[in-house]
C-alpha positions in Angstrom: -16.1 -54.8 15.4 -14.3 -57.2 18.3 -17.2 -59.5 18.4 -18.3 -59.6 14.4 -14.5 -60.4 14.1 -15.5 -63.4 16.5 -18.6 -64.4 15.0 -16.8 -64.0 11.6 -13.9 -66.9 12.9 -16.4 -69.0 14.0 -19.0 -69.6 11.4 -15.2 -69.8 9.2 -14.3 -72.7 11.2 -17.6 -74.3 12.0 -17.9 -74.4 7.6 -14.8 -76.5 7.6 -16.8 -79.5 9.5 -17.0 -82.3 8.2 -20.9 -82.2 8.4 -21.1 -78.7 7.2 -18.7 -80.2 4.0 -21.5 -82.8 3.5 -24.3 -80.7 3.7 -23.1 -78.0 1.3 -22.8 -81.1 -1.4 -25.6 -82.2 -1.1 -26.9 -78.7 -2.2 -24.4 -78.3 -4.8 -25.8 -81.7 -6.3 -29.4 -81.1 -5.6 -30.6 -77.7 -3.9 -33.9 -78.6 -4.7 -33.8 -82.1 -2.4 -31.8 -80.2 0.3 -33.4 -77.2 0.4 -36.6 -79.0 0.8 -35.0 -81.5 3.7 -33.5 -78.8 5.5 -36.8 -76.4 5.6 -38.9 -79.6 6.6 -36.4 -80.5 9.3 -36.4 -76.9 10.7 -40.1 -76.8 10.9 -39.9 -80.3 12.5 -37.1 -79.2 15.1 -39.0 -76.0 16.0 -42.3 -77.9 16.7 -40.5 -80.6 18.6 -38.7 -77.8 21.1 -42.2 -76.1 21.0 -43.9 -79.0 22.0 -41.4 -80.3 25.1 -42.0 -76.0 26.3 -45.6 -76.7 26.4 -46.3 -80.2 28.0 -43.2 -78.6 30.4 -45.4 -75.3 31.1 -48.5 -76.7 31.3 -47.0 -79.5 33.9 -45.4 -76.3 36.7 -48.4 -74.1 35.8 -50.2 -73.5 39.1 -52.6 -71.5 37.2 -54.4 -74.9 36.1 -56.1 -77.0 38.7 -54.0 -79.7 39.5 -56.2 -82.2 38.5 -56.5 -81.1 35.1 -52.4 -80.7 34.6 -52.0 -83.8 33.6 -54.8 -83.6 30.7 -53.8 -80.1 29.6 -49.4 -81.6 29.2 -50.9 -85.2 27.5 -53.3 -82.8 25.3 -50.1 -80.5 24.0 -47.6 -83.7 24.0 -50.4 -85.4 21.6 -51.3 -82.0 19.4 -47.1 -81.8 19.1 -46.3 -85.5 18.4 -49.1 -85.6 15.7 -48.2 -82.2 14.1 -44.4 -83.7 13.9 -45.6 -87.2 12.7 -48.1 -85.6 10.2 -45.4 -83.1 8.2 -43.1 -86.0 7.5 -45.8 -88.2 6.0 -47.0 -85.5 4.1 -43.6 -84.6 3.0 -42.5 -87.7 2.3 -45.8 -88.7 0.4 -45.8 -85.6 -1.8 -42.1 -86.5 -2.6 -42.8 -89.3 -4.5 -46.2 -87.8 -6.4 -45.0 -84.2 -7.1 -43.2 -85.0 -9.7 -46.0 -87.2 -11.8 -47.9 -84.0 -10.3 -45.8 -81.6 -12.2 -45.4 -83.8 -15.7 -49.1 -84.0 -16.0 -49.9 -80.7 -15.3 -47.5 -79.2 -17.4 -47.3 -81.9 -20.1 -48.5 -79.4 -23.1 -45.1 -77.2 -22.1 -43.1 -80.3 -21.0 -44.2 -83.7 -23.0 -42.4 -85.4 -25.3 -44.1 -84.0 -28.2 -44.4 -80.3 -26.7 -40.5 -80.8 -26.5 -40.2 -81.9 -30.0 -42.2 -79.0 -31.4 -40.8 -76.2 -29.0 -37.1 -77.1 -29.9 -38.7 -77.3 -33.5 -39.9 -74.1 -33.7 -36.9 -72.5 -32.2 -35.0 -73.9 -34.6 -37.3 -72.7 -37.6 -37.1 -69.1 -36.2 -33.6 -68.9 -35.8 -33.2 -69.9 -39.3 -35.4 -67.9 -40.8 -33.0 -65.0 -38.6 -30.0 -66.3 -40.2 -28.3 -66.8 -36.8 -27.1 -70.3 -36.0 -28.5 -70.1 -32.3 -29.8 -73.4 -32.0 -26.5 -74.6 -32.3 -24.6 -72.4 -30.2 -27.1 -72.9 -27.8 -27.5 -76.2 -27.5 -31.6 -76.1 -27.2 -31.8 -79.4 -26.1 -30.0 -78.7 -23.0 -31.5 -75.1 -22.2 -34.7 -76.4 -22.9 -34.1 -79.6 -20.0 -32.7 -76.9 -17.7 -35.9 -75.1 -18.2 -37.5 -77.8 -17.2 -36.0 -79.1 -14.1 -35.8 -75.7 -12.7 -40.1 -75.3 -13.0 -40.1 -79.4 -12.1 -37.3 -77.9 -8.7 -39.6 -75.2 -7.9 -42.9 -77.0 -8.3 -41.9 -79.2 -6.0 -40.6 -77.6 -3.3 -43.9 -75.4 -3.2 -45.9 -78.4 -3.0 -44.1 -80.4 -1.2 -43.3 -77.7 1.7 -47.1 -76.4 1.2 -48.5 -80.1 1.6 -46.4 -80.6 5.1 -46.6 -77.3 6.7 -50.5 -76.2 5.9 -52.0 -79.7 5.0 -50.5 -81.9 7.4 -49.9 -79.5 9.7 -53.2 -76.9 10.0 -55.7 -79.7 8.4 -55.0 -83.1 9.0 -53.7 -82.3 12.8 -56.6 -80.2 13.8 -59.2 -83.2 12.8 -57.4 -86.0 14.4 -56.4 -84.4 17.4 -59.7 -83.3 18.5 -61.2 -87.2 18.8 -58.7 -88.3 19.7 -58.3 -86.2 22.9 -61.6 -86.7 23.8 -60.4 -90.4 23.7 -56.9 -89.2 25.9 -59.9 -87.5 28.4 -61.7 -90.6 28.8 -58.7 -92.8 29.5 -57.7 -90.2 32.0 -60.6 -90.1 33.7 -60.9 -93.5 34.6 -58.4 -92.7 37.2 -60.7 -90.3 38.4 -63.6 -91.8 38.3 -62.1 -94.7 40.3 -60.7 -93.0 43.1 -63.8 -90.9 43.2 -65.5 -94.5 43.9 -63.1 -95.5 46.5 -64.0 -92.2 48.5 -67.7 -92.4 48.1 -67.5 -96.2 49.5 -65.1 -95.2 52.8 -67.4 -92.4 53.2 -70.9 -93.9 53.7 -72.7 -94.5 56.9 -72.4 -97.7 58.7 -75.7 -100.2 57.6 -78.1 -100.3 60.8 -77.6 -103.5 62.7 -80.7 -106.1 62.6 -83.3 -106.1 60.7 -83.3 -103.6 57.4 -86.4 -101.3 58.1 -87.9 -99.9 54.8 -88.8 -96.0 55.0 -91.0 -94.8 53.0 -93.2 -91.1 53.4 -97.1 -91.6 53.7 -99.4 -88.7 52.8 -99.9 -87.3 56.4 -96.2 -86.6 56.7 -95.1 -89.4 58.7 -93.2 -92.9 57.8 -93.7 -96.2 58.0 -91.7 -96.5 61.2 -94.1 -95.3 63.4 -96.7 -97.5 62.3 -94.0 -100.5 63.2 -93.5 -98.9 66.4 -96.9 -99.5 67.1 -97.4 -102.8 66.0 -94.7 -104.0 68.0 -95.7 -102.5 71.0 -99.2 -103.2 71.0 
């Protein structure tokens, strides 16, 4: 009880921040905006702490040759930094078409003439009822409510769907793949360089005077013998 007493204290005085204050009105104004933000920004936060575990992993793994480290931490820094960059351009871009999304979808239950004749009809019923609901009611208003909740809830499926499966398990996984080929190729220039510079310190020294041509005859022998000869007939 001593320590949910604790925990209880603290998350009472960590709500009075000022932070905490303006987070909490930013729901209370729009919990659609906010809750969308802060689910993004999680996801975003979890895959950047993710990513820095990774490249640091694959970095101290003795398990991987140490040639290849280097590859293996630029592969999981890219795959992280594009899986990051890719969620907030999705997000961002479905914020602004969502809600044209939702409008066009939905324009039989929520156009300006489906409006007209919904509130219409519920009018017409209650009066043939004999109850003065519309009134008390205020359709209009219950009928916009209605209608920003579905438009709130549409787009925080889509908009959260679009950055966490689209950009995240579609877009990624196609970019990353040519692109680390293109990563390999940079990094193997180094490589390939220093695999040069050994070959060259490595070769036999060039035989002094003149540069004899061997070549294999059919009988098994080489041209050098026959030179021998010549020179010493």
């Amino acid at each position: 009880m001593a320590m949910i007493d604790s925990i209880s204290r603290a998350m009472g005085k960590v709500s009075y921040m000022k932070p905490i204050k303006k987070l909490g009105e930013k729901f209370a104004k729009d919990p659609e905006k906010a809750l969308g933000n802060a689910v993004v920004t999680s996801i975003i936060l979890k895959d950047g702490i993710g990513c820095a575990m990774y490249v640091t992993q694959s970095l101290h793994n003795k398990k991987i040759p140490d040639e290849k480290r280097k590859f293996v931490a630029a592969l999981d820094l890219t795959n992280g930094g594009l899986m990051i960059l890719a969620q907030i351009a999705m997000f961002v871009a479905m914020r602004k078409y969502s809600g044209p999304m939702f409008k066009k979808l939905y324009n039989k239950s929520f156009g300006e003439l489906a409006r007209f004749e919904n509130i219409e009809r519920f009018r017409m019923n209650a009066a043939k009822t004999g109850k003065d609901i519309a009134k008390r009611l205020k359709i209009e208003k219950v009928y916009d409510k209605v209608e920003k909740d579905g438009l709130d809830l549409f787009k925080f499926v889509l908009d959260t769907s679009a950055a966490t499966i689209i950009g995240k398990r579609v877009i990624v996984p196609l970019i990353a793949t040519p692109f680390a080929k293109k990563v390999e190729k940079w990094m193997g220039k180094d490589d390939i360089q220093s695999d040069e510079t050994n070959a060259s310190t490595t070769q036999e020294p060039s035989m002094q005077g003149s540069k004899l041509d061997v070549t294999s005859t059919q009988s098994g022998t080489t041209n050098l013998l026959e030179q021998y000869k010549k020179q010493n007939a």
